[in-house]
N, C-alpha and C positions, 0 to 999 in steps of 0.2 A: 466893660463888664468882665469880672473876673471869674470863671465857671469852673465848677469839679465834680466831681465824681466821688462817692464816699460811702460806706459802711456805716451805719448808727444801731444801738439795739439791733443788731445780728442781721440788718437788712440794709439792701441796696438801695443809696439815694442818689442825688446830685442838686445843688444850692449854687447860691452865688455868694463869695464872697464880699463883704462889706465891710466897713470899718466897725468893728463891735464884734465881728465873727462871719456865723454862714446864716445864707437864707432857704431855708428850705424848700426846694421846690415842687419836691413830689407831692408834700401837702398841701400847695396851693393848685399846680396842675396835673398831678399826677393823675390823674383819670382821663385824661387828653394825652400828655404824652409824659411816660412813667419812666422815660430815660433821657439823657442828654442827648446818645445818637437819635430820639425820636422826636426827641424836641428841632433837631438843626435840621434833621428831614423833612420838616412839616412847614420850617419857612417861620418858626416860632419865638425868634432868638427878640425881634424889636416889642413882643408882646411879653418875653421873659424879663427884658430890661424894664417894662412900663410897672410890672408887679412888685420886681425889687426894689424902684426907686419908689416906691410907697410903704417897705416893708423894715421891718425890726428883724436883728435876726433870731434863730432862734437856738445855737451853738454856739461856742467858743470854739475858733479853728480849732486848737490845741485838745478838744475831747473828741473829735471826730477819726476817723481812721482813713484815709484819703485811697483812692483805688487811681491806676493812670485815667488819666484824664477823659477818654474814651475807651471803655474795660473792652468793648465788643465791636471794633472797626471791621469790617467787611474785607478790607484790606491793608497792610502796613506796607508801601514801596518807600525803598532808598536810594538816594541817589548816594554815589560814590566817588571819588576825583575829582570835587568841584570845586577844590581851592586850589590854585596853582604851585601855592607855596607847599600844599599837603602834597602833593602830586611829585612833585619835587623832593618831596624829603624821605619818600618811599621808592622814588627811582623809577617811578614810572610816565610816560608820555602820555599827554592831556589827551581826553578822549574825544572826538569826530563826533559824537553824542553825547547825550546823558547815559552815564551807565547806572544802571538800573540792578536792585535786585530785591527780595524781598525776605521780610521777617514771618515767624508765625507768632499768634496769639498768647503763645506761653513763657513770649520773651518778656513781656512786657511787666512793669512793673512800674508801684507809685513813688512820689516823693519819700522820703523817709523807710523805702524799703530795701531790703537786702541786696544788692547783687552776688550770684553764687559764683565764683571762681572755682570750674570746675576739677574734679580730681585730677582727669587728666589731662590736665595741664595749667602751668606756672604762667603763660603768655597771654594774661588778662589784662586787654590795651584800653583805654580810656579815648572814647570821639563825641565831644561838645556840641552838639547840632540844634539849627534851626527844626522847628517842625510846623509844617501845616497840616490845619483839618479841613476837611472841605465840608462845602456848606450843601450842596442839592449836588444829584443824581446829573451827570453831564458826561458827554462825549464830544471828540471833535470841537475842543475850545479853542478859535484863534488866541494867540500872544496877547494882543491889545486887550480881550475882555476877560485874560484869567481871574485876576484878581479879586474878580465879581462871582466867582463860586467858592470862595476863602469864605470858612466859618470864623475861623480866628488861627492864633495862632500857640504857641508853648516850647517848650526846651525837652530837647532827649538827649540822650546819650546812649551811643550806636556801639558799646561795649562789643571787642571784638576777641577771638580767642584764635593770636597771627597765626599758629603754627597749624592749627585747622584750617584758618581760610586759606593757606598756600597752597595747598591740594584741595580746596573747597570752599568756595565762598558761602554758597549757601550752610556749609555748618558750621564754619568760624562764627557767624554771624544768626545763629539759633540755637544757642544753648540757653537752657530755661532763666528765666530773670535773669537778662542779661540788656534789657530795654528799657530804663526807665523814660515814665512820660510823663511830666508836670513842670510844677504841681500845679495847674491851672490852667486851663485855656483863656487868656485874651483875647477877646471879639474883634474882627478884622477893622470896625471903626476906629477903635483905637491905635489901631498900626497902620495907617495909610499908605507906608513906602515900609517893604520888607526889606527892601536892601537897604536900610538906612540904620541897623542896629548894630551895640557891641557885643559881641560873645566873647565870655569868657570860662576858661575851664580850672578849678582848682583843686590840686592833690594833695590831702592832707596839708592843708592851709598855702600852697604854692602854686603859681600860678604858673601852668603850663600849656596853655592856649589864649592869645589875645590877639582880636582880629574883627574885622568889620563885616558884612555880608553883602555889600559893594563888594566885594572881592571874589564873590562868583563868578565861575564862569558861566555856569547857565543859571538865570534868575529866577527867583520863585515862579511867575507866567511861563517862563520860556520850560521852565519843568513841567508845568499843571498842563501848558500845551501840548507838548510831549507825551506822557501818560495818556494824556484823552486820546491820542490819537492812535493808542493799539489798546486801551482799554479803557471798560465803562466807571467811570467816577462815581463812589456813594459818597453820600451825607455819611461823613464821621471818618473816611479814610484819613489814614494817615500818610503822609508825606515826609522822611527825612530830607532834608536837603544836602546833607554833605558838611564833613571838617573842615575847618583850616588847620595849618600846619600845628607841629609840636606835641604829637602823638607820640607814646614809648618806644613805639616803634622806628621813630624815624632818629633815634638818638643813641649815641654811643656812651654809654651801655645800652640798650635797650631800658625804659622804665615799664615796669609792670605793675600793675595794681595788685596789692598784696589784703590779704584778713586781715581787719585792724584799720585800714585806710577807711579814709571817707573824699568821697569823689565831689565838686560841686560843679553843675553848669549852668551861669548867671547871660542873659541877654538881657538887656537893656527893654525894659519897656513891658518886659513881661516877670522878669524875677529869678530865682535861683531853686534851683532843680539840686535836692542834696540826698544821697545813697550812701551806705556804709560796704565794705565789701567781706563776707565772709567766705571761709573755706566748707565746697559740700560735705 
C-alpha cells in the first residue's frame, strides 16, 4: 500500500494511492484517526489497507498538492557515513557507531517541491537516501525484532549546504526545505528485506548515485536498535539511513546543485522522489 499526505480544497488529507488516483482517507476514517501519523499510532494501517482494497478513488494524483509523507514526525534522526564508498569519497574513517544527527520540521519538504539553495551559499550538495517511518511507540528494540516497529518505508534526500556543515553539522544540514520526503510511504509488507533495494540519484537527467543498500554498514535493525537505545521511538518518526557514494562533494570539481536543476531519488520498490532547486 502506497500512502501520502496531501492538501485538497485548502485542507489537510492523506489517501492511498491506487491505480485510478488517491483514496481518500480522512473521509472514510477521519473521525478515528484524521492523520497518517494517528493512523500508524493507533496500529491502523492493516484496517486502512482493508478499506482501500474496497475503494474507488476519489482524486487524480495529478490534482492533489502532496505534503512529505509525514508533515508532523515527532522526530527526524539521520544517520550519516553508512556507506563505505561515501565515507571514502569525503576522506573520512568509518564510524565505531552509527553517527547520528538530527533535522528539524522545517526542512522538510514534499515531492514536487522546491528545495531552497540558500543565499548564503553556492555548496548545495545532493544525498539520495533510504528513509524509514516507524510504526508504534518503542524503546530498547533488540536487532532481531527491529523490523517489526517499521511502518513502511520512502526516499529523502538529506540536501546538505558543505561549507556550513564544516564548522556545523547541525546547520549544514537545517536550512529550510532542504529535506524532501516522498512521495509516498510504502508499507513495510511490501519491503520484507530493506537491504535488498536500488537507489538511485539523478541530476538534471544524470545519474550520480547508483548503489544497493546491502551496502550498509549499519542495517536498517542495527540503526532502529541503535536509536531505541538512548531514545524513545514514535509512530511516524523518521529515520534517514545514510548515502552511498558520488555526492558533489566527493568529486573534483565539486558538483553543486544550482536554480534550474531538478534533483531525482529513485529506489526500487518504492518510486522516485523528484524536487526542482531554486535560489532564495
Amino acid at each position: 500500500m502506497r500512502l501520502v499526505s496531501y492538501r485538497a480544497d485548502g485542507q489537510a488529507r492523506y489517501g492511498a494511492v491506487v491505480e485510478g488516483g488517491v483514496v481518500d482517507l480522512v473521509a472514510r476514517v477521519g473521525d478515528r484517526w484524521p492523520t497518517l501519523r494517528t493512523a500508524i499510532a493507533a496500529g491502523a494501517l492493516p484496517a486502512v489497507a482493508a478499506i482501500v482494497a474496497a475503494a474507488r478513488p476519489d482524486r487524480r494524483l495529478d490534482d492533489i498538492e502532496l505534503a512529505p509523507v509525514v508533515p508532523d514526525p515527532d522526530k527526524i534522526l539521520c544517520v550519516g557515513l553508512n556507506y563505505r564508498s561515501h565515507a571514502s569519497e569525503v576522506g573520512r574513517e568509518l564510524p565505531p557507531h552509527p553517527s547520528v544527527f538530527s533535522r528539524l520540521h522545517n526542512t522538510l519538504l514534499p515531492h514536487g517541491g522546491a528545495i531552497m539553495r540558500p543565499r548564503v551559499s553556492t555548496n548545495l550538495d545532493f544525498e539520495g537516501e533510504l528513509a524509514v517511518i516507524i510504526g508504534r511507540r518503542c524503546r530498547h528494540v533488540p536487532e532481531a525484532q527491529a523490523l517489526s516497529v517499521v511502518a513502511g518505508y520512502t526516499c529523502f534526500n538529506d540536501a546538505s549546504v558543505r561549507d556550513f556543515q564544516k564548522h556545523s553539522v547541525t546547520a549544514g544540514k537545517n536550512f529550510p526545505t532542504t529535506g524532501p520526503l516522498g512521495p509516498w510511504m510504502v508499507t513495510a509488507d511490501e519491503i520484507p528485506d530493506p537491504q535488498a533495494l536500488r537507489l538511485t540519484t539523478r541530476l538534471s537527467g544524470t545519474t550520480v548515485q547508483d548503489d544497493t543498500t546491502d551496502h550498509m554498514i549499519y542495517p536498517v535493525a542495527r540503526i532502529i536498535a541503535y536509536l531505541s537505545s538512548f531514545t524513545v521511538l514514535e509512530a511516524g518518526d523518521v529515520i534517514a539511513t545514510g548515502t552511498p557514494a558520488g555526492v558533489g562533494l566527493g568529486r573534483d570539481p565539486p558538483l553543486w546543485m544550482k536554480a534550474g536543476d531538478t534533483i531525482e531519488v529513485e529506489i526500487s520498490g518504492i518510486g522516485t522522489l523528484r524536487n526542482r532547486i531554486v535560489d532564495e
